[in-house]
C-alpha positions in Angstrom: 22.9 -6.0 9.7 25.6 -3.3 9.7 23.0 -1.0 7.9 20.4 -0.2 10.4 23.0 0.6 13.2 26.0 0.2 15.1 25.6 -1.4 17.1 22.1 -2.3 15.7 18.2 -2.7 18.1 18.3 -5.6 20.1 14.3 -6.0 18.7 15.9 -6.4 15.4 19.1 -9.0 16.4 16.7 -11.1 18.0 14.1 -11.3 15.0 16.6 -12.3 12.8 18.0 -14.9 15.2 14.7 -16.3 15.1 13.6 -15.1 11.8 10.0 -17.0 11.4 8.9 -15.1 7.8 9.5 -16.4 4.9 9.2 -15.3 1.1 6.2 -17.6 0.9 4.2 -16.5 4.2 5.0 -12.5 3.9 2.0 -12.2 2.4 -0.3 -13.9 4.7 1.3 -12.0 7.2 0.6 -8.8 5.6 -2.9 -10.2 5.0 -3.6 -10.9 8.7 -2.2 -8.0 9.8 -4.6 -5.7 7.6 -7.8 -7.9 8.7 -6.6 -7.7 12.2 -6.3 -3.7 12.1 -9.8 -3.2 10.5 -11.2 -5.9 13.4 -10.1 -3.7 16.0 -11.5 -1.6 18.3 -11.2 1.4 17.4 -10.4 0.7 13.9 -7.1 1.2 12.9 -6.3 3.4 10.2 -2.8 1.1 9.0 -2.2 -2.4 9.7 0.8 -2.6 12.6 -0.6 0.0 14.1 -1.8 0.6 18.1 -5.1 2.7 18.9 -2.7 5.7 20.3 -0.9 5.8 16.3 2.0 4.3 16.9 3.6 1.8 15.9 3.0 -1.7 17.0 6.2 -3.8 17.6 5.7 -6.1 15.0 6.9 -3.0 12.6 10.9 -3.7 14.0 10.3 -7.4 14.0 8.6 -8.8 10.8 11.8 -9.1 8.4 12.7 -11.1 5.8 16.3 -13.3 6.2 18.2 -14.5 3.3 21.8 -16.1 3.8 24.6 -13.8 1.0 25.3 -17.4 -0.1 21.8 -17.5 -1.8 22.4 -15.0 -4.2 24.9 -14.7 -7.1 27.5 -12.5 -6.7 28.9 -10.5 -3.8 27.0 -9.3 -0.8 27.5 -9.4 2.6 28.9 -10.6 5.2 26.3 -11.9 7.5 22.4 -12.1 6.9 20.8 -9.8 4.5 17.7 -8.4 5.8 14.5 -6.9 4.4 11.6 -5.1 6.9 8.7 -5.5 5.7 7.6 -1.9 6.2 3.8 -2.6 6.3 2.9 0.5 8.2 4.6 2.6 6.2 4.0 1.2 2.6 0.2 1.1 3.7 0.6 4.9 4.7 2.3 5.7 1.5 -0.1 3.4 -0.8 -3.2 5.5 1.1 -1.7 8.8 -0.1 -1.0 7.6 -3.4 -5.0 6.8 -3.4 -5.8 9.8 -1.7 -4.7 11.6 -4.7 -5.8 9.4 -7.4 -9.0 7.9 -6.4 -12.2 8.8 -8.2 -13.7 11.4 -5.9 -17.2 9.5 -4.9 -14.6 6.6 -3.7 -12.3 8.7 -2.2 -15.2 10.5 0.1 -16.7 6.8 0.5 -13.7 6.3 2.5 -12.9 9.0 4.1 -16.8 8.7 5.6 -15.4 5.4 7.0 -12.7 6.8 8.7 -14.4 9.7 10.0 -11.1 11.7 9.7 -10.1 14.1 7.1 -7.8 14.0 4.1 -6.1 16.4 5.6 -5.3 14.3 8.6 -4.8 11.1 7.3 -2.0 13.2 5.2 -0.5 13.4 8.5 -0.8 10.3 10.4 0.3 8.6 7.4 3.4 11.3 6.9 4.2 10.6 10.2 4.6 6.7 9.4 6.9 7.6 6.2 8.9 9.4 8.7 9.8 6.4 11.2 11.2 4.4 8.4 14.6 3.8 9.2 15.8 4.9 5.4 14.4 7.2 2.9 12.5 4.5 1.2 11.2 1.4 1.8 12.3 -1.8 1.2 9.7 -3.4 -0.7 8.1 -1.7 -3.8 5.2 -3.9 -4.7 2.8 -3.4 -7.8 -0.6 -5.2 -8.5 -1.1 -7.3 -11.4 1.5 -6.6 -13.6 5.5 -6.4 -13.1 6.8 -3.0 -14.4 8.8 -4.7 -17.8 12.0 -2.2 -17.1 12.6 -4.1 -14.1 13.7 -7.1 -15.4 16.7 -4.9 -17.0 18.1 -5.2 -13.2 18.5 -9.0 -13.4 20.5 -12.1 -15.5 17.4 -13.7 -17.0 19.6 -17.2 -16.9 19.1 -16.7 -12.9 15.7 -17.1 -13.1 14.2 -19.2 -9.7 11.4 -21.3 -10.9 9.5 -23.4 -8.1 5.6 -25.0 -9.7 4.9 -26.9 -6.8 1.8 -29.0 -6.6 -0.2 -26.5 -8.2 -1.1 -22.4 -8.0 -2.3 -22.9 -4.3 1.0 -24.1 -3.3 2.9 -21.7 -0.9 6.2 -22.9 -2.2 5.1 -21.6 -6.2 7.7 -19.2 -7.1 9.7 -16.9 -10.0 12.3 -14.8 -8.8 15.4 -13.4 -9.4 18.4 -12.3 -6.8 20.7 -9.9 -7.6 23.9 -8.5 -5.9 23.5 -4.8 -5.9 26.7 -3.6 -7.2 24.7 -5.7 -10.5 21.7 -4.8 -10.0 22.9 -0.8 -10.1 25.1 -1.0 -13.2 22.6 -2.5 -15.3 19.7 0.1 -14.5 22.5 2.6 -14.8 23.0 0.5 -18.8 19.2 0.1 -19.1 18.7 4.1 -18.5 21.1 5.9 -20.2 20.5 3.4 -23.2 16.4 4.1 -23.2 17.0 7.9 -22.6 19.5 8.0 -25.3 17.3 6.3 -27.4 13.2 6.5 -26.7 14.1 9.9 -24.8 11.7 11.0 -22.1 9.5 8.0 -22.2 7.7 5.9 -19.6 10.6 3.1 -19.4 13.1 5.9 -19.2 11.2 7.2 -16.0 10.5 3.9 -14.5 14.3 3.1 -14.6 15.4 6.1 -13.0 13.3 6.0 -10.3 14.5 2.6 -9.7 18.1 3.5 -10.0 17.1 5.8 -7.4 15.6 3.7 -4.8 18.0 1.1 -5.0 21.0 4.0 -4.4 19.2 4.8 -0.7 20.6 0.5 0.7 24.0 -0.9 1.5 26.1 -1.4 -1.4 26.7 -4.9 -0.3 22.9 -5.7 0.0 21.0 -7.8 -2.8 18.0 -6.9 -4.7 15.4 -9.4 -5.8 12.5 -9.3 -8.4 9.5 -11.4 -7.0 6.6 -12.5 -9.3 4.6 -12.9 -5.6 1.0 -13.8 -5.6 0.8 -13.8 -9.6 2.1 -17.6 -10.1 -1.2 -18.6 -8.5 -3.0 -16.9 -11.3 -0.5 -18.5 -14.3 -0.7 -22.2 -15.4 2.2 -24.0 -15.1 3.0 -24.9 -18.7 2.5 -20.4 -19.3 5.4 -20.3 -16.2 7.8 -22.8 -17.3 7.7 -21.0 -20.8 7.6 -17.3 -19.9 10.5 -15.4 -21.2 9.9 -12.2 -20.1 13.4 -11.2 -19.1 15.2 -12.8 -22.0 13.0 -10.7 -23.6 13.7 -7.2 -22.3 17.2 -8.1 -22.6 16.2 -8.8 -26.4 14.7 -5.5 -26.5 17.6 -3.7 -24.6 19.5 -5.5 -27.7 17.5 -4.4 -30.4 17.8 -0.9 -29.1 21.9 -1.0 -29.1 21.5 -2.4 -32.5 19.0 -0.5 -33.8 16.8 -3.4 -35.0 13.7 -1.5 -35.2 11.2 -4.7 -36.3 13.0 -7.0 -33.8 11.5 -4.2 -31.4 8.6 -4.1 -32.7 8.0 -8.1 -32.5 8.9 -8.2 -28.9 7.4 -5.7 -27.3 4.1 -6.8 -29.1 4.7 -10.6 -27.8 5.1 -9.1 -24.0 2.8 -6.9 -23.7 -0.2 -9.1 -25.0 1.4 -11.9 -21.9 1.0 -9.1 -19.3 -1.9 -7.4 -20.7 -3.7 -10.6 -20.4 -2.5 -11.0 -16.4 -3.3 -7.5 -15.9 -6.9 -7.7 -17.6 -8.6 -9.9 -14.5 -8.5 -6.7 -12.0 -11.4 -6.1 -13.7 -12.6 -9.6 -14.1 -15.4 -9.3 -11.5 
């Protein structure tokens, strides 16, 4: 709580008093906020958003509360907390696609909107500026889990919830991590890759996440989510995936120089995720 002010917005005390989100329902929140800004009238351009630009006062209240006593190792005192940040991640996802989408998409969109690049650059500039650090505190990718991040965690921590089956809210992988762990083993992975594989992609892909995780408390936890993939993985393919044994196996066979070891499992987890990642285009 310490970390967003002192002492810190009332809006904020009384959401986590009352804290109604959890890990499970996030994501239907973010869902229903999205439908409910492209419902309006007018349209909005991010979810959490009111017709003027601003930002609607669910942006100070939907957070995340997890008691220190749920993760391993030291963090705290008191509850940790985690904004969801829709309106800004939205704003930052929409220049990220901005800049990458193929151009008949991107003016497809833009059409829609009726405003320019140039201004949608602005409003959603103007979201990234509100945040209340330098980066958000969710980083979220689609299909796939970025392999270097499972250097940050113990892979014998692993949280593994099946459930009744892949429709059940409660389905879950995860890992939670005190940060002062979290940040020396990124700190490990990195210089290890970079002394190693050099300027590669994992090299890259750790720093940056060294990076982000510098800009919260040093008390505060991190925690590496599978989120809406279980519901595509069978439960026998979850109860046996070994993807951060693995990494940590690679991480290994890098200190030890155990080039075919290498070889063997990076082949076994990239045909897993390839697999996962191969039904974005399944339709």
């Amino acid at each position: 709580m310490s970390a967003f002010g002192d002492p810190p917005p009332d809006q904020l005390v009384s959401a986590v008093e009352t804290a109604k989100l959890n890990r499970a329902s996030a994501g239907e929140r973010e869902q229903h906020m999205w439908l409910k800004s492209q419902v309006a009238v007018p349209v909005r351009l991010l979810p959490a958003e009111l017709a003027n630009g601003r930002p609607a006062p669910s942006t100070t209240t939907d957070v995340l509360v997890l008691d220190p006593a749920e993760v391993p190792g030291k963090t705290g005192p008191g509850p940790l907390i985690c904004p969801l940040e829709l309106r800004a991640r939205s704003a930052a996802a929409l220049v990220s696609f901005l800049g990458d989408a193929h151009p008949s998409l991107r003016a497809s969109v833009l059409d829609t909107t009726g405003l320019s690049a140039e201004t949608i650059r602005s409003r959603a500039s103007s979201a990234l500026g509100e945040l209340n650090k330098a980066a958000v505190h969710v980083l979220s990718t689609t299909w796939t889990v970025p392999l270097p991040w499972f250097a940050l965690v113990d892979p014998a921590q692993r949280r593994l919830e099946i459930g009744s089956g892949p429709t059940d809210p409660r389905r879950e992988v995860s890992w939670r991590v005190a940060m002062p762990d979290a940040l020396r083993r990124v700190a490990e992975a990195r210089e290890l890759v970079e002394s190693t594989l050099g300027d590669s992609g994992p090299t890259r892909i750790l720093a940056e996440t060294e990076r982000w995780l510098t800009n919260f408390h040093p008390a505060s936890a991190v925690e590496l989510d599978y989120g809406g993939l279980v519901q595509l993985t069978a439960d026998p393919e979850l109860e046996a995936d070994t993807s951060a044994e693995e990494v940590h196996s690679i991480l290994d066979a890098l200190r030890s120089g155990n080039v075919e070891q290498l070889a063997e499992l990076f082949d076994n987890l990239r045909e897993y995720w390839s697999d996962l990642a191969a039904r974005e285009h399944f339709n």
